[in-house]
C-alpha positions in Angstrom: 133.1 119.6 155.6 131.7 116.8 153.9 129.6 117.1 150.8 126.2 116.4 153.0 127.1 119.3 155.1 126.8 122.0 152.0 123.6 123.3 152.0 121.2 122.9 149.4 121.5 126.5 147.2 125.4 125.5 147.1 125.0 122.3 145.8 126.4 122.0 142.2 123.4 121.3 139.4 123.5 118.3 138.1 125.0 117.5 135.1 122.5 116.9 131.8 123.4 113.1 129.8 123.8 114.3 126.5 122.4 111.4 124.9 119.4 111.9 126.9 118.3 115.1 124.8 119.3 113.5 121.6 116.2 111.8 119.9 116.0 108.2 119.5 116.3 107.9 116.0 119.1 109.9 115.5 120.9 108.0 118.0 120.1 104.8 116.2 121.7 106.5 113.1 124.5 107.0 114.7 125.1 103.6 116.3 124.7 102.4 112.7 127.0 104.7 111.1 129.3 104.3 113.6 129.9 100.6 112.8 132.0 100.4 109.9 130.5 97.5 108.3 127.6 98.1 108.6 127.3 101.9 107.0 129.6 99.9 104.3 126.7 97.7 103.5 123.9 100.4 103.8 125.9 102.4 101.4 126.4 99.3 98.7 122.6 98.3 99.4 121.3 102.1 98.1 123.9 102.4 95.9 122.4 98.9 93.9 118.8 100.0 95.0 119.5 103.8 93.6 120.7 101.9 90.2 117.9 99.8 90.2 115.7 102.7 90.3 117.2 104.8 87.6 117.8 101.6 85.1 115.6 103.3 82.2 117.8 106.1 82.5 121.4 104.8 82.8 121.1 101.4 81.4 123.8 101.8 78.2 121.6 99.5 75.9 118.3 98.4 75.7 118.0 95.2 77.6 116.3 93.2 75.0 118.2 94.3 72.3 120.4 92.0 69.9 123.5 92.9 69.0 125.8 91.2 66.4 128.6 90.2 68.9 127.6 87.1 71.3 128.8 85.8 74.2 131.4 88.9 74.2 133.6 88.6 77.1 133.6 91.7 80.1 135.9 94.9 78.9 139.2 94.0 81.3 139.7 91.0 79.3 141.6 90.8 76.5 138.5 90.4 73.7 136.1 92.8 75.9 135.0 96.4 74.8 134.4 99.5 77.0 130.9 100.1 74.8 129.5 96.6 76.7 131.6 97.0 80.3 130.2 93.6 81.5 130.1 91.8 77.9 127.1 90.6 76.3 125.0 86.9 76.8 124.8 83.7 74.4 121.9 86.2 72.7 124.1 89.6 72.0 122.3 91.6 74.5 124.2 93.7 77.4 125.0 92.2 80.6 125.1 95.4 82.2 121.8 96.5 81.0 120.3 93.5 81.9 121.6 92.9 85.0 120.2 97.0 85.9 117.0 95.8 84.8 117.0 92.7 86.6 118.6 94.0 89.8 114.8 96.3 89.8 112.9 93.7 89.5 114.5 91.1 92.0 114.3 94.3 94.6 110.4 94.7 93.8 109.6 91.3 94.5 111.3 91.0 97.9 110.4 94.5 98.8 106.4 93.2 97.6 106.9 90.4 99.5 107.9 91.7 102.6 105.3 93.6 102.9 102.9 91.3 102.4 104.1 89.5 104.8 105.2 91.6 107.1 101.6 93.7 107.3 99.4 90.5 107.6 101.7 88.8 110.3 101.8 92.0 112.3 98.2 92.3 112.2 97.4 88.4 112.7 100.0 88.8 115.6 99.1 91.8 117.4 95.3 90.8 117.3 96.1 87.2 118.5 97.9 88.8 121.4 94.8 91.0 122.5 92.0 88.8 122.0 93.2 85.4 123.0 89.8 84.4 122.0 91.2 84.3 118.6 94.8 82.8 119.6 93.9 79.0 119.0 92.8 79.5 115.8 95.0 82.1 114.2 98.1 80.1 115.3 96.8 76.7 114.0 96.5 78.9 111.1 100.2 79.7 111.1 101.1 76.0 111.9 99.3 75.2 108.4 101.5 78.0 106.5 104.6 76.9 108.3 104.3 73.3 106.7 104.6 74.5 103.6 107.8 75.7 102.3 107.9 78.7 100.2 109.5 76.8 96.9 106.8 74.0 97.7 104.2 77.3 97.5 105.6 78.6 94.6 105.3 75.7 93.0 101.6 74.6 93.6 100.8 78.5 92.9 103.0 78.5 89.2 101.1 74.9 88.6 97.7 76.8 89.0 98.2 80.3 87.3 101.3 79.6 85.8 105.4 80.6 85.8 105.2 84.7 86.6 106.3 87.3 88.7 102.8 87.4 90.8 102.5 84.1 91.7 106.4 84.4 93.1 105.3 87.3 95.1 102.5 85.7 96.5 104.0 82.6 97.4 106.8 84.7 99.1 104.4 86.8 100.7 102.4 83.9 102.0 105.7 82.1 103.4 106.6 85.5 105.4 103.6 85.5 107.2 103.8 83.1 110.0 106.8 83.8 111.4 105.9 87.5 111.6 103.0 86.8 112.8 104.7 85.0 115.7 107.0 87.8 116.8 104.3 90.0 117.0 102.2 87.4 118.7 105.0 87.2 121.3 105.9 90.7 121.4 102.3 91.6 122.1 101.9 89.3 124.8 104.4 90.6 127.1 102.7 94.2 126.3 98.8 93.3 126.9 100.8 91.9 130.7 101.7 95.3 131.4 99.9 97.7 134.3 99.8 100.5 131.8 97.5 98.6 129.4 95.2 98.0 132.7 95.8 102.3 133.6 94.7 102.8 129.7 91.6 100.6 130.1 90.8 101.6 133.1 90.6 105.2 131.7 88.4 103.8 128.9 90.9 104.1 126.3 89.1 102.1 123.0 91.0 98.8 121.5 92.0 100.6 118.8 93.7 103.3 120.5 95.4 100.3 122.7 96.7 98.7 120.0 97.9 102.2 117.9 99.6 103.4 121.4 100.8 100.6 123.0 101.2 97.2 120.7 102.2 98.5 117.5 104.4 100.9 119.3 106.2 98.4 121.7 106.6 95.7 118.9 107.6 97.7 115.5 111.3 97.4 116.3 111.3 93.6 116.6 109.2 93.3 114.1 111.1 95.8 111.4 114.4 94.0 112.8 113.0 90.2 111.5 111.4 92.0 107.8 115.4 93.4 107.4 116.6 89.8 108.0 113.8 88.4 105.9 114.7 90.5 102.9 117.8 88.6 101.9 115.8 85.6 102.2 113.4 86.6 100.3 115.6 87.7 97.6 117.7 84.4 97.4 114.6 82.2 97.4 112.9 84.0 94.9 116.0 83.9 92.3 115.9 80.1 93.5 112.5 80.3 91.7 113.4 82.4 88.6 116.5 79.8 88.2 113.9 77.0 88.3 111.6 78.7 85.5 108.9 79.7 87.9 109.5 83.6 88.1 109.8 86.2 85.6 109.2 85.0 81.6 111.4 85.8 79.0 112.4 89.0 77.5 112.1 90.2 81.3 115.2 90.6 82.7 115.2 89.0 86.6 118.7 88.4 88.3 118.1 84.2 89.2 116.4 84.1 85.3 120.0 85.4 84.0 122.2 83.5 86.1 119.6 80.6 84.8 120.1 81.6 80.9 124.1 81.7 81.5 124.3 77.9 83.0 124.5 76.3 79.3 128.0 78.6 78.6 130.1 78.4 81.5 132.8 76.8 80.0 133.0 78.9 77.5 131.2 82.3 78.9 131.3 81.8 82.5 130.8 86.0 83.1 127.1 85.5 81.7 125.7 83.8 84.7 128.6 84.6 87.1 128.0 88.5 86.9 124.0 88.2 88.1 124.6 85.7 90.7 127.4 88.1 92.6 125.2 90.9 92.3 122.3 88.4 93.9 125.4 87.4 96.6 126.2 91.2 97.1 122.6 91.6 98.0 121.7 89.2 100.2 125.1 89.7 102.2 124.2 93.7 102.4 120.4 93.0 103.8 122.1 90.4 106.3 125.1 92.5 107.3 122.3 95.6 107.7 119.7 93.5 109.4 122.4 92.5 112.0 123.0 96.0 112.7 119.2 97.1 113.3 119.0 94.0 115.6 122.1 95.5 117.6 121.0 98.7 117.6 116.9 98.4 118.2 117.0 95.3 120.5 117.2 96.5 124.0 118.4 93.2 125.0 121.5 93.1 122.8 122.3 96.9 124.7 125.4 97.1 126.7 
C-alpha cells in the first residue's frame, strides 16, 4: 500500500518547525550568541560601555587631580604601583581614571551622533521613497552633505563656534545623514512597489499609518544594521577630531584628547597615549565585529 492509498484520518500529523514558534528576536539572539566572536565582542563592548557608565563611581582618582608622581609608568613594570594600575600622564593625574572618564564621553558622542543621523536619514529617506514628489530635491540635498567630509565639517563648524564637544556631534551627526538617508530611500522604494501597500490604500489606510506599518517596519533592520557599522566610524573620526584640538577642551577627559596629550612623551612614557588609543582600537573593532554579526543575522539576503 502506498502512502496515497492511506486514508486521510490515518495520515500522520505533520510535524511543527520548531523555530517557527520561536519569536524572531529571540532567534536573532541566538544566531548572535551562537557565533563566538561575535558574543565575545558584545560582551567586551558592554563591559567598556557598563564602565563608562559607572566612571563616577569606580574611577580610583579623581580625573583632574594632580598627584606628585608624573609620568609614572603602568603597575606590571618595574617602577609602576598597584594604587595607579595604568600609571599616571606628563601632569600626575591617573590614566585609569581618565581613560574611565574619557571612554564616557567618546561613547556619548558617537551614540549622539548616531542618532542624529540615523533619525533624520530615516525620515528624509522613508519620505523621499513615498512622495517622489520630494525625491529630486531631498537627494540633491544629500549630494550636497555627501561632498563634504565630516573632518572638513568639523572644521568649518569649530572655526564658527569654536573647538567643543557640540560642534563634534553636530558635524558627525550631519555627516551620518546622507548615507542613511539613502538606505532608507532604497529600502522604501522596493516597499511603496509592493501589492500590499496598493491592498492598504485601497482600504483607505492614512500615510501615516503606511509608513508606521509598512516602511518603517520593512526597512529598520537595514537601517539599524548600517547605524551599528557607523558607530565605529563615528567613534574613530571623532577622536581624529579631539587628536586635532577640535573636540573636548581641557580638563575634560576625551579618549583621542589623551592619546593627543601623550604624543610629546612617547619616548619616554609611551603608556600615556598608548593606553587611550587601544581602548579607542578595542572599540571600534567590537562595533565592527558586532555590526557584522547584525548584518548576518537581520539581512535576509546574507540567510542560508
Amino acid at each position: 500500500m502506498s502512502a496515497t492509498d492511506i486514508p486521510p484520518a490515518e495520515m500522520p500529523p505533520p510535524v511543527p518547525d520548531p523555530q517557527a514558534t520561536v519569536p524572531a528576536r529571540r532567534r536573532w539572539w541566538r544566531a548572535l550568541l551562537a557565533d563566538p566572536t561575535a558574543a565575545l565582542a558584545m560582551l567586551v563592548l558592554a563591559a567598556i560601555a557598563l564602565a563608562a557608565v559607572l566612571a563616577p563611581l569606580i574611577a580610583p582618582h579623581d580625573p583632574n587631580a594632580n598627584t606628585r608622581t608624573v609620568m609614572l609608568p603602568p603597575a606590571w613594570s618595574e617602577r609602576g604601583t598597584w594604587e595607579h594600575l595604568l600609571g599616571t600622564d606628563g601632569q600626575g593625574r591617573d590614566i585609569l581614571s581618565r581613560v574611565l572618564h574619557g571612554t564616557r564621553l567618546t561613547l556619548l558622542i558617537g551614540l549622539v551622533a548616531v542618532g542624529i543621523g540615523g533619525l533624520v536619514g530615516s525620515v528624509l529617506g522613508l519620505l523621499s521613497a513615498m512622495y517622489p514628489r520630494i525625491d529630486p530635491w531631498v537627494m540633491r540635498i544629500n549630494d550636497m552633505l555627501l561632498s563634504f567630509p565630516a573632518i572638513l565639517l568639523g572644521l568649518a563648524l569649530v572655526a564658527i563656534s569654536g573647538p567643543g564637544v557640540l560642534p563634534v556631534i553636530v558635524a558627525l551627526g550631519i555627516a551620518s545623514i546622507p548615507d542613511c538617508a539613502r538606505i532608507a530611500r532604497s529600502i522604501g522604494i522596493g516597499v511603496m512597489g509592493q501589492e500590499y501597500i496598493e491592498a492598504g490604500r485601497a482600504v483607505g489606510l492614512s500615510d501615516w499609518a503606511i509608513l508606521r506599518r509598512y516602511l518603517l517596519r520593512n526597512s529598520i533592520s537595514s537601517i539599524m544594521i548600517f547605524l551599528s557599522l557607523r558607530f565605529g566610524q563615528i567613534i574613530l573620526i571623532g577622536a581624529a577630531l579631539s587628536f586635532l584640538g577640535l573636540g573636548a577642551r581641557p580638563p575634560a577627559s576625551e579618549l583621542g584628547m589623551m592619546a593627543a596629550q601623550g604624543r610629546d612623551f612617547l619616548l619616554f612614557a609611551p603608556h600615556i597615549a598608548a593606553i587611550p588609543s587601544v581602548v579607542i582600537f578595542v572599540i571600534v573593532l567590537c562595533a565592527n565585529i558586532t555590526g557584522d554579526a547584525l548584518r548576518d543575522v537581520l539581512d535576509p539576503r546574507l540567510q542560508s
